[in-house]
N, C-alpha and C positions, 0 to 999 in steps of 0.2 A: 549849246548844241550837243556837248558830250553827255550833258543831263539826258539827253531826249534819247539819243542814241544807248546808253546806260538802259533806260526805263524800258525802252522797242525791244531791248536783248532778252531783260530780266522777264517780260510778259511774255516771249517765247519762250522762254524755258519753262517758266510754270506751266502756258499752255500745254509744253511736251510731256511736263509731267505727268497732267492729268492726262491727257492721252492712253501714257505709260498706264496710270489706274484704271480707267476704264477698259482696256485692253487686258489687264489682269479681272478683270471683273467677266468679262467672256471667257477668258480660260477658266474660269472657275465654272460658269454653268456650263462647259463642254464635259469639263470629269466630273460635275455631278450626273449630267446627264449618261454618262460612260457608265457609272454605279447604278443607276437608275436602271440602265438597259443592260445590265450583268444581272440587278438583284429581279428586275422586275417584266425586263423585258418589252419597255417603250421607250427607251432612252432616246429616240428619233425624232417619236411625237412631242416628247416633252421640251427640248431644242427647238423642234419646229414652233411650239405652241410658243414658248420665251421670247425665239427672235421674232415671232410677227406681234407681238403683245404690245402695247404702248411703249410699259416699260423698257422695252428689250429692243425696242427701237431707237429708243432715246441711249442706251447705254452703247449699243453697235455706231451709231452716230458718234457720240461722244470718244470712243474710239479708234474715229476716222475709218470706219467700215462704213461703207454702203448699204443702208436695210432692206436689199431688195429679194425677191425670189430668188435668185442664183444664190447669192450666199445664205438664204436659209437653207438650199439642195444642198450648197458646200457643208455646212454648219451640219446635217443631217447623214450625210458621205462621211465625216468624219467620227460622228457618235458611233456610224454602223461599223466601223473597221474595230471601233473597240479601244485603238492605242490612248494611253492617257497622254494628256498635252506635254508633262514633261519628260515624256519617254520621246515622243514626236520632236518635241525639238531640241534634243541631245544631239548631237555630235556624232555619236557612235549610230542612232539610229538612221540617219542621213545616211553617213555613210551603208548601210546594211542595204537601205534600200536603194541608193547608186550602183549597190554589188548586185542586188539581184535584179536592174532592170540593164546592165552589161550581159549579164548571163543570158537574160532572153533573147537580147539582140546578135547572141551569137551563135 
């Protein structure tokens, strides 16, 4: 039984790992597409065109994202703002933008 229960653990953690990889594999095509839409100016379309692609299906899944139209508008809303993924998920940028949406509401 400790066998079985050992083997159930060990195959969730890999599963999470890969998760973890596949989920670094979207944050990569979000700041390529960021670069794409600084240097070129389609960085939206080219996001849009990934996540609805086979490929870009299969890697959002593997993920654990959903590949449906909302998260390609999400995935698209996020190229357009511009922020790269690891400025976006710092600490100090959260905070920045907790401070400026207190400010409006006041």
């Amino acid at each position: 039984m400790a066998d079985f229960v050992d083997g159930t653990a060990f195959n969730h953690e890999q599963g999470q790992r890969a998760r973890k990889l596949f989920a670094a594999v979207v944050l990569a095509a979000l700041d390529d597409a960021i670069a794409d839409d600084k240097k070129y100016g389609n960085g939206p379309e080219q996001i849009a065109r990934w996540a609805r692609s086979r490929d870009g299906r299969e890697v959002l899944t593997c993920a654990g994202i959903e590949p449906n139209e909302r998260v390609v508008q999400g995935l698209m809303e996020f190229v357009r703002r511009g922020v790269r993924t690891s400025v976006a998920l710092s600490r100090e940028e959260s905070e920045r933008r907790n401070a400026a949406q207190q400010a409006e509401a006041a």
